[in-house]
mmCIF entry with sequence, helices, sheets and N, C-alpha, C, O atoms, coordinates in Angstrom:
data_MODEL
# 
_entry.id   MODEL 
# 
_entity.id                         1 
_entity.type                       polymer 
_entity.pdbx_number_of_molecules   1 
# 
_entity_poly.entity_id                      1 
_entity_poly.type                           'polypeptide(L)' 
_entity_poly.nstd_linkage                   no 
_entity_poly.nstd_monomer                   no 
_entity_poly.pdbx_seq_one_letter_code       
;(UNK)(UNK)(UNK)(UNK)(UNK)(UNK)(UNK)(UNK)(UNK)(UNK)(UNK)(UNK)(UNK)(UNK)(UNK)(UNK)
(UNK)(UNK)(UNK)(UNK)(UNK)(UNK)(UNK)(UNK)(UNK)(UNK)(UNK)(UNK)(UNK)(UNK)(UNK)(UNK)
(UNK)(UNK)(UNK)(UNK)(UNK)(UNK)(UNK)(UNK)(UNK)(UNK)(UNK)(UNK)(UNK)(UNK)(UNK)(UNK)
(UNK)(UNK)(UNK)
;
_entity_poly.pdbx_seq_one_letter_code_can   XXXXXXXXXXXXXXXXXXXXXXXXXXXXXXXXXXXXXXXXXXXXXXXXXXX 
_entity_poly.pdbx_strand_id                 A 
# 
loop_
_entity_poly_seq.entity_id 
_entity_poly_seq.num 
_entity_poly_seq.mon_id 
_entity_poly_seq.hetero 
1 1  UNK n 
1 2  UNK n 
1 3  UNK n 
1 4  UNK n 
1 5  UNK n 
1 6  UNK n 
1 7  UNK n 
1 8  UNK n 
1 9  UNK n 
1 10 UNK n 
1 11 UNK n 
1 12 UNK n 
1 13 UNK n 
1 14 UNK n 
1 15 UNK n 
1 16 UNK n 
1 17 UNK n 
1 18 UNK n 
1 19 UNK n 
1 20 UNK n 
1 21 UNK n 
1 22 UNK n 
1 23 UNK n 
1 24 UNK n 
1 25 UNK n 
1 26 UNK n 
1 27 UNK n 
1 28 UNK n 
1 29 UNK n 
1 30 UNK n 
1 31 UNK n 
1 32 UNK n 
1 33 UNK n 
1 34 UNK n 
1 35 UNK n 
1 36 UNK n 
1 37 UNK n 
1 38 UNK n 
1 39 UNK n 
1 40 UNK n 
1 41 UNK n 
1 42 UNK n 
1 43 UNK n 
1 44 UNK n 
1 45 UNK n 
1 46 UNK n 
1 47 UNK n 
1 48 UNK n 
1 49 UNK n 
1 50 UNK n 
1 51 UNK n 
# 
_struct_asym.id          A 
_struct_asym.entity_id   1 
# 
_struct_conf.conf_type_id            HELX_P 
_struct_conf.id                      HELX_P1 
_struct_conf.pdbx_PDB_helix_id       AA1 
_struct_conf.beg_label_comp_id       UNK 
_struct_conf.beg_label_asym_id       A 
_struct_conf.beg_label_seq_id        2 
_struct_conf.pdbx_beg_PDB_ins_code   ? 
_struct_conf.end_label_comp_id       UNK 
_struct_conf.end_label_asym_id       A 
_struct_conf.end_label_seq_id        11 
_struct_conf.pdbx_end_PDB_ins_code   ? 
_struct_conf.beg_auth_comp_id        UNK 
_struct_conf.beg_auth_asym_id        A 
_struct_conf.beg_auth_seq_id         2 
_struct_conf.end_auth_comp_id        UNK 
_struct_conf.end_auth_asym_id        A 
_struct_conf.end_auth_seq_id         11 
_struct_conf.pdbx_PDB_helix_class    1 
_struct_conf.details                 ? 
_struct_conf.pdbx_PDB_helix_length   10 
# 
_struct_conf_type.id          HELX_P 
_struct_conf_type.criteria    ? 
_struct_conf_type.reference   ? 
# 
_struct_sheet.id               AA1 
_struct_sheet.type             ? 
_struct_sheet.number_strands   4 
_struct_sheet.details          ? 
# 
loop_
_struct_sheet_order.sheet_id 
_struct_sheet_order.range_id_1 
_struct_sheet_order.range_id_2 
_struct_sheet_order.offset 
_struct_sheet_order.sense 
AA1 1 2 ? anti-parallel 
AA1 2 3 ? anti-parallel 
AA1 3 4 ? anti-parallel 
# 
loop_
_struct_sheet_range.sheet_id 
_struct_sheet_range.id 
_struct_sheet_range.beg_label_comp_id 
_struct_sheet_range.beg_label_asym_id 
_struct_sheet_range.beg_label_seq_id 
_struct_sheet_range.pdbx_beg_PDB_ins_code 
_struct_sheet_range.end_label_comp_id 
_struct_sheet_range.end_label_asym_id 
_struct_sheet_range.end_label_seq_id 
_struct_sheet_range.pdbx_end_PDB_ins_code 
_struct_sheet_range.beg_auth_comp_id 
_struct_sheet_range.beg_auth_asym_id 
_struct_sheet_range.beg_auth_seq_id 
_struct_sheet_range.end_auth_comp_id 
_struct_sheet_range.end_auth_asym_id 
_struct_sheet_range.end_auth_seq_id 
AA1 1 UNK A 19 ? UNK A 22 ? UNK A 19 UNK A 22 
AA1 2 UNK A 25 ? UNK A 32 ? UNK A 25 UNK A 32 
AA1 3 UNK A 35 ? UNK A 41 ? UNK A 35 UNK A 41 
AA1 4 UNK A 46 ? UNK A 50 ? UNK A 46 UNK A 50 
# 
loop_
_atom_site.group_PDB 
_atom_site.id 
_atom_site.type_symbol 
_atom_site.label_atom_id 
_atom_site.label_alt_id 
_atom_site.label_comp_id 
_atom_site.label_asym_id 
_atom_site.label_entity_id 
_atom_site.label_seq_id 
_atom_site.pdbx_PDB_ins_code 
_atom_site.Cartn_x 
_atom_site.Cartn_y 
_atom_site.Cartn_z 
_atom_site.occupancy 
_atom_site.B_iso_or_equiv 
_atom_site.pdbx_formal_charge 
_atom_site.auth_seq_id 
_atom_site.auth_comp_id 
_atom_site.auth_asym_id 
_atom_site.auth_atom_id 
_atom_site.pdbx_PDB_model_num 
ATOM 1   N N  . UNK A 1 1  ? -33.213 1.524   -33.469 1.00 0.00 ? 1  UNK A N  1 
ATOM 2   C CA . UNK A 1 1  ? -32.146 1.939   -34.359 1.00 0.00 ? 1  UNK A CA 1 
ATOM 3   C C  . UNK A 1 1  ? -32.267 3.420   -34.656 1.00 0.00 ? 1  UNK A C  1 
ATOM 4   O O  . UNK A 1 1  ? -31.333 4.093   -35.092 1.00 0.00 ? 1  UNK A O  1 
ATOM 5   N N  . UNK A 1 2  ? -33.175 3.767   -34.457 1.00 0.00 ? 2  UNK A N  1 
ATOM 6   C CA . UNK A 1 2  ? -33.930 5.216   -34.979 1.00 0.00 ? 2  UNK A CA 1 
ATOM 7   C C  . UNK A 1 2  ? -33.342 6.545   -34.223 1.00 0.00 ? 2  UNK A C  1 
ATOM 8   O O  . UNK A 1 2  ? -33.050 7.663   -34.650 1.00 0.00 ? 2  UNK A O  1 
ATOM 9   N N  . UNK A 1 3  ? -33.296 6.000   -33.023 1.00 0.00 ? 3  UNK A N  1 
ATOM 10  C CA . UNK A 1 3  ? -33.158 6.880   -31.764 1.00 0.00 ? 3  UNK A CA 1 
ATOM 11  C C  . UNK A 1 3  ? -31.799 7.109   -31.587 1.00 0.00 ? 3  UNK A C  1 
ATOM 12  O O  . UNK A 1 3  ? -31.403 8.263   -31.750 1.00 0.00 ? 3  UNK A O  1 
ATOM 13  N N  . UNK A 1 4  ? -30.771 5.980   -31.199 1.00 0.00 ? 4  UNK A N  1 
ATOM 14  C CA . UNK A 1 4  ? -29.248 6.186   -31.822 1.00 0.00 ? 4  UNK A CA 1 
ATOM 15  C C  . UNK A 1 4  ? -29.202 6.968   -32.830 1.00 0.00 ? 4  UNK A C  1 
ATOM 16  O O  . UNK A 1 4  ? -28.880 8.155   -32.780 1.00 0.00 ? 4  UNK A O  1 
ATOM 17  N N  . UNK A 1 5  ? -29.596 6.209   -34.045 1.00 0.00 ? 5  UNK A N  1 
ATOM 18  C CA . UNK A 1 5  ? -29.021 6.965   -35.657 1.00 0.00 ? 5  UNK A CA 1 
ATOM 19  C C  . UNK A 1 5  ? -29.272 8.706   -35.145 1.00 0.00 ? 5  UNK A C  1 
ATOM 20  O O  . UNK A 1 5  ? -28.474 9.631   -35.303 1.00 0.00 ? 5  UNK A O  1 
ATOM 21  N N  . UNK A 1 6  ? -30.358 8.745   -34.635 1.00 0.00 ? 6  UNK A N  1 
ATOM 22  C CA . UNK A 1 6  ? -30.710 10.421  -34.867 1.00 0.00 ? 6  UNK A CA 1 
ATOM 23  C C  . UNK A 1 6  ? -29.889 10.931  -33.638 1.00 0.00 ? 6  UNK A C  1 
ATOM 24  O O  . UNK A 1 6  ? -29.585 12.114  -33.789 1.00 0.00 ? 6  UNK A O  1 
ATOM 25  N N  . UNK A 1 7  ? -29.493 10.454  -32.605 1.00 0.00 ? 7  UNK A N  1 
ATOM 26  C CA . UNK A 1 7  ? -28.856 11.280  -31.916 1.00 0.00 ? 7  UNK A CA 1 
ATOM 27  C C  . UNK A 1 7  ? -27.032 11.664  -32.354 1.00 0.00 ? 7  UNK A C  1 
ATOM 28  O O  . UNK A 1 7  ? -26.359 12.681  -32.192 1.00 0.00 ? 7  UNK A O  1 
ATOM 29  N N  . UNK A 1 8  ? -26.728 10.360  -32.933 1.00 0.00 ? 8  UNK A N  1 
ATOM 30  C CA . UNK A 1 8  ? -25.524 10.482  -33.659 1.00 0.00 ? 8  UNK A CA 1 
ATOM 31  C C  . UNK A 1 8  ? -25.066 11.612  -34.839 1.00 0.00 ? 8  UNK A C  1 
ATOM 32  O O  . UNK A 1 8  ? -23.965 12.099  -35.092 1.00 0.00 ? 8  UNK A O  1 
ATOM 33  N N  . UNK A 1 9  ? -26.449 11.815  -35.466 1.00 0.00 ? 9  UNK A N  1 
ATOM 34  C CA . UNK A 1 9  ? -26.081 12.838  -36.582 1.00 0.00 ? 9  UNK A CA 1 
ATOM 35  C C  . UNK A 1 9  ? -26.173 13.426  -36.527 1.00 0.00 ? 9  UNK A C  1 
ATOM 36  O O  . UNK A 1 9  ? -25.757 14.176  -37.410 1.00 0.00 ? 9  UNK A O  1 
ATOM 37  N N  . UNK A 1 10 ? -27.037 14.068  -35.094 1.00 0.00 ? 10 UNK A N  1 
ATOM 38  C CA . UNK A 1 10 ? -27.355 15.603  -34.513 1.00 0.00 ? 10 UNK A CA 1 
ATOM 39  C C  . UNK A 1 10 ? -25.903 16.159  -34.032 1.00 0.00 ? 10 UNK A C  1 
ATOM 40  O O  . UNK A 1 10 ? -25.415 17.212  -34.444 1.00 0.00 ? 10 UNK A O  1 
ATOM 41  N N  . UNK A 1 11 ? -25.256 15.231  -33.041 1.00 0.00 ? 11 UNK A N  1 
ATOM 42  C CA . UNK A 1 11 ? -23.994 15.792  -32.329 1.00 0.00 ? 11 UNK A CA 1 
ATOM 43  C C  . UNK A 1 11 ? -23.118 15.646  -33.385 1.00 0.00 ? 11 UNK A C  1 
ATOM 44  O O  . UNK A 1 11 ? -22.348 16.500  -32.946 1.00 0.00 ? 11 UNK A O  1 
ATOM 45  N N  . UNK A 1 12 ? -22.570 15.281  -34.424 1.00 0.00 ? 12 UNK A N  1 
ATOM 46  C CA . UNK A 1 12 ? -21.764 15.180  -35.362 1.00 0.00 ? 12 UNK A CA 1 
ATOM 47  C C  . UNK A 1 12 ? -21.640 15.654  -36.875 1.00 0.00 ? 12 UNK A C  1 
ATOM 48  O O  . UNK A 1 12 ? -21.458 14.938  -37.860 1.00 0.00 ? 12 UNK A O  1 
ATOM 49  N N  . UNK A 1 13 ? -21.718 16.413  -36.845 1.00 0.00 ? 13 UNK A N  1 
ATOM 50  C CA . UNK A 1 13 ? -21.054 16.342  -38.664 1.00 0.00 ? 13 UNK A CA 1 
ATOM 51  C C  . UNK A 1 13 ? -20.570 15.508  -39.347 1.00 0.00 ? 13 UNK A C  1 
ATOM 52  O O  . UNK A 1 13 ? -20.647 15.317  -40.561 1.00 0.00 ? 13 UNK A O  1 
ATOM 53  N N  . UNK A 1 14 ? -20.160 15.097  -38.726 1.00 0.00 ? 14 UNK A N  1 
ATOM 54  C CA . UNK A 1 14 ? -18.946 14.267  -39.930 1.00 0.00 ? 14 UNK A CA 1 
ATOM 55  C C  . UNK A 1 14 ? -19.232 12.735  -39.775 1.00 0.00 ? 14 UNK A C  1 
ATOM 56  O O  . UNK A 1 14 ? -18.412 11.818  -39.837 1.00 0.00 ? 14 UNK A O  1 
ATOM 57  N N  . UNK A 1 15 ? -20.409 12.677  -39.587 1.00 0.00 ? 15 UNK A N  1 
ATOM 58  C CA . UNK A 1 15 ? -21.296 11.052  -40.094 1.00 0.00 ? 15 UNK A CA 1 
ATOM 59  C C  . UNK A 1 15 ? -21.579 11.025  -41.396 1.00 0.00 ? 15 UNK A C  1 
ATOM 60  O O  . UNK A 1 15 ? -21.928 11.828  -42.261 1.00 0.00 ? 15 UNK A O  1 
ATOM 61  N N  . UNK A 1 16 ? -21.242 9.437   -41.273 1.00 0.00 ? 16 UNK A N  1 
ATOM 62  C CA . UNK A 1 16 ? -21.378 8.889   -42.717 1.00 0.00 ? 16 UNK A CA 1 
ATOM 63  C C  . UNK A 1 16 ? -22.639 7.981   -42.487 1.00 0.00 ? 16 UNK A C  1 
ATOM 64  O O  . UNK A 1 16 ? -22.749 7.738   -41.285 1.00 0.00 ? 16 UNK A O  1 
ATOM 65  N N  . UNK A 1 17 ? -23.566 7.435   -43.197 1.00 0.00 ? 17 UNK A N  1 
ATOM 66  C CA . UNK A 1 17 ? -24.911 6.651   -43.699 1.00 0.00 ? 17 UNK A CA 1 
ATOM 67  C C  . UNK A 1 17 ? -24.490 5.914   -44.330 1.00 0.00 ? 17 UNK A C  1 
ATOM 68  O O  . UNK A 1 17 ? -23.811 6.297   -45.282 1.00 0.00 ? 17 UNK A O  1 
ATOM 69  N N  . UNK A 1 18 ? -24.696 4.480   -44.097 1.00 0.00 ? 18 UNK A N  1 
ATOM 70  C CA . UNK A 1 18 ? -25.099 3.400   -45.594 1.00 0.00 ? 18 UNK A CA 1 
ATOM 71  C C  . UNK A 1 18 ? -26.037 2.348   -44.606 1.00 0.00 ? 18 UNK A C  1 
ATOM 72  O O  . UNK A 1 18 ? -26.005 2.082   -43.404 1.00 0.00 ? 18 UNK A O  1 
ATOM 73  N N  . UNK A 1 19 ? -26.855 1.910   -45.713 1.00 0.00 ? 19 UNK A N  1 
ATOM 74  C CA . UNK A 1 19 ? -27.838 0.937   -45.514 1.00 0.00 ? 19 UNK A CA 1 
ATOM 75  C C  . UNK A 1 19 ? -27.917 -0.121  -46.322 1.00 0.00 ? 19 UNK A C  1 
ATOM 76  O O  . UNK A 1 19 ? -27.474 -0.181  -47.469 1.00 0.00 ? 19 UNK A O  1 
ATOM 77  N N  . UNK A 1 20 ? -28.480 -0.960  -45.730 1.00 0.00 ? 20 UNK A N  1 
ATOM 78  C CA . UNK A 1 20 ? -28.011 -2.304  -46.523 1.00 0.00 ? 20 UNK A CA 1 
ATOM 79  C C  . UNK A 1 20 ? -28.748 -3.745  -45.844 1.00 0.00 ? 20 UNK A C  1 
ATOM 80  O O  . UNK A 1 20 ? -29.057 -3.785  -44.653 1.00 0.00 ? 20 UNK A O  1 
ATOM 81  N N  . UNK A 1 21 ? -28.946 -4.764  -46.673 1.00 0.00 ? 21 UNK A N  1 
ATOM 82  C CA . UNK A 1 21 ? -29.527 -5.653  -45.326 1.00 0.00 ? 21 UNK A CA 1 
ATOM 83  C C  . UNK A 1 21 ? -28.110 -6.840  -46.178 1.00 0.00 ? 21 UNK A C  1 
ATOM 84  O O  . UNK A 1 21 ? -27.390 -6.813  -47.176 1.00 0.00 ? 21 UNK A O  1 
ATOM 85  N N  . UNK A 1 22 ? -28.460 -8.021  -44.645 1.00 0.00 ? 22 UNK A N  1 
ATOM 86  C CA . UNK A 1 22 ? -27.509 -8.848  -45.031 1.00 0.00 ? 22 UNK A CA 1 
ATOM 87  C C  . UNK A 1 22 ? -28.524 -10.158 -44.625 1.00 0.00 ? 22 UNK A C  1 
ATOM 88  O O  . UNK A 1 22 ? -29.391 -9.944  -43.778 1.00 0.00 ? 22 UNK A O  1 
ATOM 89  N N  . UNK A 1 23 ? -28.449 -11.087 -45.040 1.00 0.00 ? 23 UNK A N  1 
ATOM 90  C CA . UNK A 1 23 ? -29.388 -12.200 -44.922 1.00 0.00 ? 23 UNK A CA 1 
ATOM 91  C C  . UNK A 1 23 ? -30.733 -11.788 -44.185 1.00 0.00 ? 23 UNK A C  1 
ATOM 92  O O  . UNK A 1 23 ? -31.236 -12.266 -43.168 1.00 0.00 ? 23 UNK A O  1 
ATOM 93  N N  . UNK A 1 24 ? -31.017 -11.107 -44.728 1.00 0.00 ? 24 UNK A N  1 
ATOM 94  C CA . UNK A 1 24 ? -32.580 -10.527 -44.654 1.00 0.00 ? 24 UNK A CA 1 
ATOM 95  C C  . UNK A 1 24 ? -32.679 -9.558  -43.615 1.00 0.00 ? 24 UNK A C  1 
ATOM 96  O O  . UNK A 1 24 ? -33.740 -8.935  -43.589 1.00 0.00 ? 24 UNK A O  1 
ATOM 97  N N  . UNK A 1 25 ? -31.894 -9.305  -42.824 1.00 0.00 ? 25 UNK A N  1 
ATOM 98  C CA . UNK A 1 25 ? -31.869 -8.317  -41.638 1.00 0.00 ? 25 UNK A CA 1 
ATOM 99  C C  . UNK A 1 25 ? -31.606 -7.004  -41.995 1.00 0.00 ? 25 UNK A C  1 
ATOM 100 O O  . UNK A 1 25 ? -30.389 -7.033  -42.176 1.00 0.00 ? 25 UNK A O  1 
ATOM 101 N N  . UNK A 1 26 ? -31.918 -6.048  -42.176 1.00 0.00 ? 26 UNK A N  1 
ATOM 102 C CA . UNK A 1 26 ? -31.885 -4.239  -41.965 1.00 0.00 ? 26 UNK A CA 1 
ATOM 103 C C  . UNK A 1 26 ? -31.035 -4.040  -41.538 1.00 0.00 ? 26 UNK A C  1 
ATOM 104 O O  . UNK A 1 26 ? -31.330 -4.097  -40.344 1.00 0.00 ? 26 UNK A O  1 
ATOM 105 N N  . UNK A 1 27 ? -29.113 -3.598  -41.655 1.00 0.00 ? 27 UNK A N  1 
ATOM 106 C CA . UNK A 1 27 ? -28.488 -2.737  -41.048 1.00 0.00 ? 27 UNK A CA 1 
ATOM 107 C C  . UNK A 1 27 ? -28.053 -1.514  -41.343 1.00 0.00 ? 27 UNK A C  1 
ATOM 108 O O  . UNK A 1 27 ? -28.653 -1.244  -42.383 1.00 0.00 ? 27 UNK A O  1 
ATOM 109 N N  . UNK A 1 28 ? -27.454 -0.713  -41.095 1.00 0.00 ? 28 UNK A N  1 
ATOM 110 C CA . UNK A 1 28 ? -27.026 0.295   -40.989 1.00 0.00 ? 28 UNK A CA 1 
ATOM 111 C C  . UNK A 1 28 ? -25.231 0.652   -40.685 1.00 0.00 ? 28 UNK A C  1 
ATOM 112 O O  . UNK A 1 28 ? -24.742 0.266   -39.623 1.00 0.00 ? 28 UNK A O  1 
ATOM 113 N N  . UNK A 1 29 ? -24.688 1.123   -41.328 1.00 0.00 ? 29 UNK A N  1 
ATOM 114 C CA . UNK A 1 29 ? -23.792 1.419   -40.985 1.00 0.00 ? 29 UNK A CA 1 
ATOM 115 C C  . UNK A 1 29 ? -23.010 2.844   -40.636 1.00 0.00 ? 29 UNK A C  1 
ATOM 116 O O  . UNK A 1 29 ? -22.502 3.330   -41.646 1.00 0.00 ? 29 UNK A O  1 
ATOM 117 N N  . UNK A 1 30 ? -22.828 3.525   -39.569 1.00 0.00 ? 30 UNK A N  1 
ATOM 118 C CA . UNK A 1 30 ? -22.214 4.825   -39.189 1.00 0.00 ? 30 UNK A CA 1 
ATOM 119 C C  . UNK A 1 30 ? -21.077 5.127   -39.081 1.00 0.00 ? 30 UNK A C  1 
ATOM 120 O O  . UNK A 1 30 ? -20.738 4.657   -37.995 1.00 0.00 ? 30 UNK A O  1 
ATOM 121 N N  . UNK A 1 31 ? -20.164 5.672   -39.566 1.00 0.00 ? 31 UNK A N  1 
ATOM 122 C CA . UNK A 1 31 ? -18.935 6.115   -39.628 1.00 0.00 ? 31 UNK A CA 1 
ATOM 123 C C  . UNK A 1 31 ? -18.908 7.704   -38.573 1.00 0.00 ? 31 UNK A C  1 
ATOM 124 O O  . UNK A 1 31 ? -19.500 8.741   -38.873 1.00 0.00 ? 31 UNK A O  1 
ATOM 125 N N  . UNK A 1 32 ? -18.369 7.564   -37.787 1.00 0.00 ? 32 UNK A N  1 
ATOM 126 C CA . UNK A 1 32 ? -18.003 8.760   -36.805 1.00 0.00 ? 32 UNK A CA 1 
ATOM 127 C C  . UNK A 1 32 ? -16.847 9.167   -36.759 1.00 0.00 ? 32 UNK A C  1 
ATOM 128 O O  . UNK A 1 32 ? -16.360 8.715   -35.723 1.00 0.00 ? 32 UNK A O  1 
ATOM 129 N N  . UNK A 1 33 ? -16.009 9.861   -37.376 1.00 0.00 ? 33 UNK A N  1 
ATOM 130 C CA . UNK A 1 33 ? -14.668 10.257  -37.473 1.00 0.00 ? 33 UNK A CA 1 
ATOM 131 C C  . UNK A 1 33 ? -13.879 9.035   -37.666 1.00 0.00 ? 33 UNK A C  1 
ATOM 132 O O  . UNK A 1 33 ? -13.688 8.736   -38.845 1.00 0.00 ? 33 UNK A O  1 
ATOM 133 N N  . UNK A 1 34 ? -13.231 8.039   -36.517 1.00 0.00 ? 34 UNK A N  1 
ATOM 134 C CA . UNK A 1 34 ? -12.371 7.257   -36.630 1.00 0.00 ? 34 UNK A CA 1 
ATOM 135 C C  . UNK A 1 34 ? -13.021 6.047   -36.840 1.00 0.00 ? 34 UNK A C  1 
ATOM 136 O O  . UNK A 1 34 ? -12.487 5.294   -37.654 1.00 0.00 ? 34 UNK A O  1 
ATOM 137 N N  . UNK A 1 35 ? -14.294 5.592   -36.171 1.00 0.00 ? 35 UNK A N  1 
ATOM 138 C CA . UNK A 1 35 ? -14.936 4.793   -35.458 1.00 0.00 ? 35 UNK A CA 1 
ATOM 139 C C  . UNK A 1 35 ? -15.995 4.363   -36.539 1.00 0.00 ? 35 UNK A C  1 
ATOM 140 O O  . UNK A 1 35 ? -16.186 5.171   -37.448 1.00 0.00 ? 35 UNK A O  1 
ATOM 141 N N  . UNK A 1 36 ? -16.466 3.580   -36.546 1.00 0.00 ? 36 UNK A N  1 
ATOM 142 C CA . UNK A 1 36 ? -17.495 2.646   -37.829 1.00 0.00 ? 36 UNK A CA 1 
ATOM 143 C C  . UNK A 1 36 ? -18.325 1.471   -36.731 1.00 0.00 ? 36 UNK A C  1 
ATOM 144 O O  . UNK A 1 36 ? -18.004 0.640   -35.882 1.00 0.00 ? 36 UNK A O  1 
ATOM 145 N N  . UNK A 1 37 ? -19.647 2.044   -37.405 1.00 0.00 ? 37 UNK A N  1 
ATOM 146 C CA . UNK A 1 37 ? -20.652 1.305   -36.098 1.00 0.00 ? 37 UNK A CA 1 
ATOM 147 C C  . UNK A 1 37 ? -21.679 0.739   -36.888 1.00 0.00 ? 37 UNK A C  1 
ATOM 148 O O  . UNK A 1 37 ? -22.163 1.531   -37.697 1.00 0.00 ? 37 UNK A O  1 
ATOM 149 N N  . UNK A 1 38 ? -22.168 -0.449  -36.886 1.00 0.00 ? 38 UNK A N  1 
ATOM 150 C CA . UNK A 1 38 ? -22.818 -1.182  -37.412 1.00 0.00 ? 38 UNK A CA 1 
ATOM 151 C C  . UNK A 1 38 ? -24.111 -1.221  -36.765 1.00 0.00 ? 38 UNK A C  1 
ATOM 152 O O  . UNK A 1 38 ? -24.051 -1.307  -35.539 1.00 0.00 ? 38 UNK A O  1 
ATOM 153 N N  . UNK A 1 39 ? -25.167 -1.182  -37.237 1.00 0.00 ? 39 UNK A N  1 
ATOM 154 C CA . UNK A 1 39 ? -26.509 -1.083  -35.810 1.00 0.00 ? 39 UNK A CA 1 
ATOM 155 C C  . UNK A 1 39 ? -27.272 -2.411  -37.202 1.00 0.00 ? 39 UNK A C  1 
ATOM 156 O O  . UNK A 1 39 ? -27.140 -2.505  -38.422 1.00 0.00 ? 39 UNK A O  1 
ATOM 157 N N  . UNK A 1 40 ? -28.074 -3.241  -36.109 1.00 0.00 ? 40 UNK A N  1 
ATOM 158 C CA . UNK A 1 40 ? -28.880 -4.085  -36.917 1.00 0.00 ? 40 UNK A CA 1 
ATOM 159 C C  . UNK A 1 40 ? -30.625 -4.015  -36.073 1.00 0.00 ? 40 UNK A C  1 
ATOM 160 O O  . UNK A 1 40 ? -30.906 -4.055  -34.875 1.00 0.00 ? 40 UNK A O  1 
ATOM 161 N N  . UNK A 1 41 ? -31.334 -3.925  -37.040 1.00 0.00 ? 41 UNK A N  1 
ATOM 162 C CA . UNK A 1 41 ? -32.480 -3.833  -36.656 1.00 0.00 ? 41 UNK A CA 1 
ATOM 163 C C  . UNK A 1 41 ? -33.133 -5.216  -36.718 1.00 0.00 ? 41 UNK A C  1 
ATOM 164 O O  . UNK A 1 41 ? -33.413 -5.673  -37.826 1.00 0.00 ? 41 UNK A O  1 
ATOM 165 N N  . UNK A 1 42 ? -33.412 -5.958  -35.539 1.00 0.00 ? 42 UNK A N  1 
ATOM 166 C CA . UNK A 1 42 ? -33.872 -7.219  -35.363 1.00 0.00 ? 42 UNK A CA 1 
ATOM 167 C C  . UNK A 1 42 ? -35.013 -7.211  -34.601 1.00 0.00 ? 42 UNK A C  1 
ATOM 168 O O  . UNK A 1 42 ? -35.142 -8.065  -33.723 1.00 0.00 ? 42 UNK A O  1 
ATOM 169 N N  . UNK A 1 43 ? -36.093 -6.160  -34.847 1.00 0.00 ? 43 UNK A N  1 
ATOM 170 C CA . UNK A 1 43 ? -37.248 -6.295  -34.284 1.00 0.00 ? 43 UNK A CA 1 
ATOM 171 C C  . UNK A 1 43 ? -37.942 -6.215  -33.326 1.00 0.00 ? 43 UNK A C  1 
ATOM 172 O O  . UNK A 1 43 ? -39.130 -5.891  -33.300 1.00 0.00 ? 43 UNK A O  1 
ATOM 173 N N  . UNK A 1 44 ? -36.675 -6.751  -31.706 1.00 0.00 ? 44 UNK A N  1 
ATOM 174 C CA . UNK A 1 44 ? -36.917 -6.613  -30.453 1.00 0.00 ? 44 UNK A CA 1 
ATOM 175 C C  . UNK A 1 44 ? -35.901 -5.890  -29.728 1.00 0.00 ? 44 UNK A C  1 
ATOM 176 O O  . UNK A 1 44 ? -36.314 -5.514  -28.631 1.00 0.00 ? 44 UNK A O  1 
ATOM 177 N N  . UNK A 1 45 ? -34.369 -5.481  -30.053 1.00 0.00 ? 45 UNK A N  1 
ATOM 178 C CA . UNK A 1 45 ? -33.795 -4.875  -29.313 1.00 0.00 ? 45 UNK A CA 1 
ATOM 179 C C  . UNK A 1 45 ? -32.869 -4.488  -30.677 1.00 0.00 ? 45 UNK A C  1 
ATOM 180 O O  . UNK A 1 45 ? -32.706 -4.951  -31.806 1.00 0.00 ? 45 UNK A O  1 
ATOM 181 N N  . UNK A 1 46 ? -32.365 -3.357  -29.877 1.00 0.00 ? 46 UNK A N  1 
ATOM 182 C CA . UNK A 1 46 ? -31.513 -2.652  -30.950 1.00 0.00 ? 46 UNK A CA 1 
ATOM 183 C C  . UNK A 1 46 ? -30.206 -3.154  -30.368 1.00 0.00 ? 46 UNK A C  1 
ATOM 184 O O  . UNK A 1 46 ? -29.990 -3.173  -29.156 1.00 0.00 ? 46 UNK A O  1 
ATOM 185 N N  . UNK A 1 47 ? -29.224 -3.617  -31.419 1.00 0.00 ? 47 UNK A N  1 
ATOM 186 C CA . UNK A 1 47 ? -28.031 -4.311  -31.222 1.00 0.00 ? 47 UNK A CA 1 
ATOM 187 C C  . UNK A 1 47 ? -27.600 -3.257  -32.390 1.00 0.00 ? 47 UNK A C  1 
ATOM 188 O O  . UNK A 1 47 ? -28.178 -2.812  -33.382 1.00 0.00 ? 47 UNK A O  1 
ATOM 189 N N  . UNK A 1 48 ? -25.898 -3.008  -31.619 1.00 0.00 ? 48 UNK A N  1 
ATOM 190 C CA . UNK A 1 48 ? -24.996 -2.583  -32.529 1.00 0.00 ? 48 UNK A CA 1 
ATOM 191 C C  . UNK A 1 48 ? -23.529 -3.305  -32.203 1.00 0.00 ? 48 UNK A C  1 
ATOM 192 O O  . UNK A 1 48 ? -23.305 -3.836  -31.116 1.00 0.00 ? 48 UNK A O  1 
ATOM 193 N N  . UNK A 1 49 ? -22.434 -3.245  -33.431 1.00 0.00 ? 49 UNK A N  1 
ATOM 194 C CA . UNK A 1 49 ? -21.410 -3.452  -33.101 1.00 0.00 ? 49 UNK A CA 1 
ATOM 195 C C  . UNK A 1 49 ? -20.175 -2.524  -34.055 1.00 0.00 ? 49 UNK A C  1 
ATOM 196 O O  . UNK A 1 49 ? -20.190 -2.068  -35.198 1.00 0.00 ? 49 UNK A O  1 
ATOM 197 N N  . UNK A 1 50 ? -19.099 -2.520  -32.891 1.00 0.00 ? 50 UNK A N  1 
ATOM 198 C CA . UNK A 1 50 ? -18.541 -1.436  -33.462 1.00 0.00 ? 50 UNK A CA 1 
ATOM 199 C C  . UNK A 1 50 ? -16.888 -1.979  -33.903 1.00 0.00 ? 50 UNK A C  1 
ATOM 200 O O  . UNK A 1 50 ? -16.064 -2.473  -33.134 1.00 0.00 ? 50 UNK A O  1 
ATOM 201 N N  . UNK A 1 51 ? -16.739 -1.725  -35.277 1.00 0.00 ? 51 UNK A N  1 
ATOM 202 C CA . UNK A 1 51 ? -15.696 -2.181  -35.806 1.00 0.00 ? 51 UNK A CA 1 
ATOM 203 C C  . UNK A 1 51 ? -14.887 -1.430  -36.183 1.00 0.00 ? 51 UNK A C  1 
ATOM 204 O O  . UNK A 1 51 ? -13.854 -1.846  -36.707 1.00 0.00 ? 51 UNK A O  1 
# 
């Protein structure tokens, strides 16, 4: 999750941050201009989805 998040906020300005867990899981949420990206940290692979 680490490696995304940081490459996202390097090329962009205009990212947004929130964190949050939801039934016990760590996510994250990124806002990129139009685009809103959800990343969940589950321990073995980094999964995101983009809404």
């Amino acid at each position: 999750m680490g490696n995304i998040f940081s490459r996202c906020t390097k090329n962009d300005q205009q990212v947004r941050e929130r964190q949050g867990r939801h039934n016990g899981e760590e996510y994250r949420t990124l806002r990129i201009e139009h685009r809103t990206y959800i990343l969940f940290n589950n321990n073995e692979n980094i999964e995101y989805t983009e809404i």
